[in-house]
C-alpha positions as CSV (number, residue, x, y, z in Angstrom):
1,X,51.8,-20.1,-1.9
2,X,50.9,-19.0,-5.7
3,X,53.6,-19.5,-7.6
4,X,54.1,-15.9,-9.0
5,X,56.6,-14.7,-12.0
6,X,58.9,-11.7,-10.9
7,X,58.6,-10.5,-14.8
8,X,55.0,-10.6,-14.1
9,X,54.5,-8.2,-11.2
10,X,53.2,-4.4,-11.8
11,X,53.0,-3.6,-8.3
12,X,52.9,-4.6,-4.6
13,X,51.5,-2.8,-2.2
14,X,51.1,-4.0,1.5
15,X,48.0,-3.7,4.4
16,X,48.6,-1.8,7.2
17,X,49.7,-4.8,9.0
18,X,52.3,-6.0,6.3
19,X,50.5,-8.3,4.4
20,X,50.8,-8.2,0.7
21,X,48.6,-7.5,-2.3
22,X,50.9,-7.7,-5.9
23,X,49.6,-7.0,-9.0
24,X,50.4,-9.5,-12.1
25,X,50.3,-8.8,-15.9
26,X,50.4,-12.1,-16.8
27,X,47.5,-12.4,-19.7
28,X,47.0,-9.1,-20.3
29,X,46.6,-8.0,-23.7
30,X,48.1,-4.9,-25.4
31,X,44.4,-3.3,-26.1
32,X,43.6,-3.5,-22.5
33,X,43.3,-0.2,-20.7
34,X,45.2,-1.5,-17.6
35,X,49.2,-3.2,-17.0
36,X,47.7,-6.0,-14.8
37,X,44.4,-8.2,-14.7
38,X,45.5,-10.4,-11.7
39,X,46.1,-9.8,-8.0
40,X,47.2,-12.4,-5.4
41,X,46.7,-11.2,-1.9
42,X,48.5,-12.6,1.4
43,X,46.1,-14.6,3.1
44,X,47.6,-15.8,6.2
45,X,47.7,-19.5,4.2
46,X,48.4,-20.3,0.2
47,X,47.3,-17.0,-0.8
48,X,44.6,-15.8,-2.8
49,X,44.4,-14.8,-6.8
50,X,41.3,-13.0,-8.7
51,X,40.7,-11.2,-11.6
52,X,39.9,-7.6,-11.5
53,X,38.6,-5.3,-14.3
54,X,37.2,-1.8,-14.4
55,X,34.2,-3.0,-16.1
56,X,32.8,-5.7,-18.2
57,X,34.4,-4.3,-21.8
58,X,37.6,-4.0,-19.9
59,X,38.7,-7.5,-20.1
60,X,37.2,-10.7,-20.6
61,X,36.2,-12.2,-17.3
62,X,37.3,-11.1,-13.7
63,X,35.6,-8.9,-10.4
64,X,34.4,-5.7,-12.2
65,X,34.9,-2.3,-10.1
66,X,31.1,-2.0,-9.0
67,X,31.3,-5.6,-7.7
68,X,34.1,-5.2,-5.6
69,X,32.4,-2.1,-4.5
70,X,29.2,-4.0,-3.9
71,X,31.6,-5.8,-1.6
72,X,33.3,-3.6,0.2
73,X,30.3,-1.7,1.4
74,X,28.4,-4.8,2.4
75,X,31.8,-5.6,4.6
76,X,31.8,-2.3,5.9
77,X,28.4,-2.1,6.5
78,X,28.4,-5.2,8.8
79,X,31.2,-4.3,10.5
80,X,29.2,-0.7,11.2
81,X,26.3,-3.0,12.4
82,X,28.5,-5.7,14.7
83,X,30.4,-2.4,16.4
84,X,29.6,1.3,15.8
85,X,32.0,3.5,15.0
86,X,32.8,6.6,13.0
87,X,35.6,4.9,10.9
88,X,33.3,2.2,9.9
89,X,30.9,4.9,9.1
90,X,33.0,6.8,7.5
91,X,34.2,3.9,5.1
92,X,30.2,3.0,4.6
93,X,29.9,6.5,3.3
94,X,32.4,7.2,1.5
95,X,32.2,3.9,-0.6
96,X,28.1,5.1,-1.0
97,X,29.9,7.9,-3.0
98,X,32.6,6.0,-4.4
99,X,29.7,3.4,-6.2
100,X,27.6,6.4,-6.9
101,X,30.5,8.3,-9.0
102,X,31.4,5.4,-10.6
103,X,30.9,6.0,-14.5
104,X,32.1,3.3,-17.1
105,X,34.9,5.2,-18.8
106,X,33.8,3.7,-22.2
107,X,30.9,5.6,-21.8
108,X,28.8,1.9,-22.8
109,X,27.3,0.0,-19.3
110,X,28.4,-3.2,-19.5
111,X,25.8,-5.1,-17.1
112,X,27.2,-6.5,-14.2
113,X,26.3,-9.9,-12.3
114,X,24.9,-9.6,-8.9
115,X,26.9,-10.1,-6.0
116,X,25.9,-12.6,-3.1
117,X,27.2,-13.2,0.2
118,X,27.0,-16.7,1.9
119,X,28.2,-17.7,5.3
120,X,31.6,-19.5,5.1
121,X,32.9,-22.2,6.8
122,X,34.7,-20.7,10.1
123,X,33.2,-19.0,12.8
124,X,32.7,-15.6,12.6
125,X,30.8,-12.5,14.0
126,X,29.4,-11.9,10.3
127,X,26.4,-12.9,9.0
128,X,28.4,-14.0,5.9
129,X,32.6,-14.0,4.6
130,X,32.0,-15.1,1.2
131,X,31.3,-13.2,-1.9
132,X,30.4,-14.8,-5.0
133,X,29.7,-13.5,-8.7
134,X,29.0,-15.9,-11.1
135,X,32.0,-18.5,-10.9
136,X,33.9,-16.5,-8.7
137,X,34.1,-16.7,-4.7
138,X,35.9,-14.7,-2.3
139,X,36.5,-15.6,0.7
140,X,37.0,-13.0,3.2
141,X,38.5,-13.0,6.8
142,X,36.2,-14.2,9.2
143,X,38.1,-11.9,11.8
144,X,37.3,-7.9,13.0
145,X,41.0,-7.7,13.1
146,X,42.0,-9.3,10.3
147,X,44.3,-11.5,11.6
148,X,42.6,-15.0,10.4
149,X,43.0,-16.4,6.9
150,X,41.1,-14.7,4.1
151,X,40.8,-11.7,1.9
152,X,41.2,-8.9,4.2
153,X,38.3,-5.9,3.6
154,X,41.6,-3.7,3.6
155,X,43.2,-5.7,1.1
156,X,39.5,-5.5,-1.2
157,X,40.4,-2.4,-0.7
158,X,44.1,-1.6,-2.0
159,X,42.5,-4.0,-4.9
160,X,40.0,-1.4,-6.0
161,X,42.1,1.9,-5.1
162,X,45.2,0.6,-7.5
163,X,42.0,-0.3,-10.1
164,X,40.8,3.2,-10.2
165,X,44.2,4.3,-9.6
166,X,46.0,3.2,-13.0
167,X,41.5,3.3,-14.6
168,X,41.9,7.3,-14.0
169,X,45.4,7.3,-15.5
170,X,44.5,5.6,-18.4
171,X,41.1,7.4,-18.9
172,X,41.9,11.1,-18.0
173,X,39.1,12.2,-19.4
174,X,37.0,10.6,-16.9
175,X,36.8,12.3,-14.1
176,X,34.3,10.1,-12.5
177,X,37.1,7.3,-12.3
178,X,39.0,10.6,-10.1
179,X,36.2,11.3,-8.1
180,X,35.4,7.3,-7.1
181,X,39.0,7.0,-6.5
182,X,39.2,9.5,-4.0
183,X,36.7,8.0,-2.2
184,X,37.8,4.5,-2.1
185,X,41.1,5.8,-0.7
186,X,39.1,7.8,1.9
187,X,37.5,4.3,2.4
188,X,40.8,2.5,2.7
189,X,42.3,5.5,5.6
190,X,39.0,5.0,7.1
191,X,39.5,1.5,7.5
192,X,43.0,1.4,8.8
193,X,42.3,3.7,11.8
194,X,39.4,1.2,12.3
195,X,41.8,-1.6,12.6
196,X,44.1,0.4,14.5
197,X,41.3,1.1,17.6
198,X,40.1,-2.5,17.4
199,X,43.3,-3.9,18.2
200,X,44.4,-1.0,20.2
201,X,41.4,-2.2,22.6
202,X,41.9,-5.9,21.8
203,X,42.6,-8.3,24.6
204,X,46.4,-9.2,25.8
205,X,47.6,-12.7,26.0
């Protein structure tokens, strides 16, 4: 598991299921709008760390907030197109509206890198499980249920609510970081109830 300082952590917040997601402050400079730069989610194995950022002037490197969006919605969107249902639709929309509120809240659009998704090395029912950006890869869980190893969509998820979350605390003003917020969290309720029917109908051992 990641070896993780207790002075360090800014938050931890858990997945519907009870797996982890804690926010570090290890590196984080006082200029920076944000308490934390790193996350390290609960994979089911040694765990999982990346950098997250609310946009490219934010901090030096790390997932910016449209990316993970980019993400998410792919995510969403295949799990909308491997089984219908009006959760996963309503997460697709919702993070539709989340991207499209999204405004830098320096006012300055820091160009992102595009997102690209690969198939990953376990079997799956996705066309793809990983996400890369530059030198960054995520691997997510090859599993509807969420119950393999990988980056849970849910925990992408809690990554990018708690980013907008302390984003519109930090930038008031911005009320587009409020308005992509409440969608993301809409995303993340959406989700849950889509995990609770799947495994409500999943076959017993």
């Amino acid at each position: 598991m990641i070896d993780i300082d207790k002075k360090d952590i800014i938050a931890t917040r858990r997945t519907s299921d009870g797996r982890f997601v804690i926010f570090t402050g290890t590196d984080v400079r006082p200029s920076w709008p944000l308490r934390w730069w790193g996350a390290v989610a609960d994979t089911g194995g040694d765990g999982f760390g990346l950098l997250a950022r609310l946009d490219g002037l934010s901090a030096p490197d790390g997932w910016t907030a449209r990316q993970l969006l980019a993400v998410a919605q792919a995510r969403m969107a295949a799990e909308g197109e491997r089984h219908p249902s009006t959760a996963a639709a309503e997460a697709v929309a919702h993070l539709e509206l989340a991207a499209a509120a999204f405004r830098e809240p320096t006012g300055q659009m820091a160009p992102d890198a595009p997102v690209v998704f690969e198939p990953g090395d376990e079997a799956s029912p996705y066309g793809w499980t990983v996400a890369r950006c530059g030198a960054f890869r995520l691997q997510l869980c090859p599993d509807p249920e969420g119950q393999g190893e990988g980056v849970t969509p849910q925990q992408v998820l809690i990554v990018l609510d708690q980013l907008l979350h302390d984003g519109a605390r930090a930038f008031s003003f911005a009320r587009g970081l409020w308005v992509c917020r409440s969608h993301v969290a809409a995303a993340l309720a959406a989700e849950v109830r889509r995990l609770e029917a799947v495994r409500a109908n999943a076959p017993q051992p």
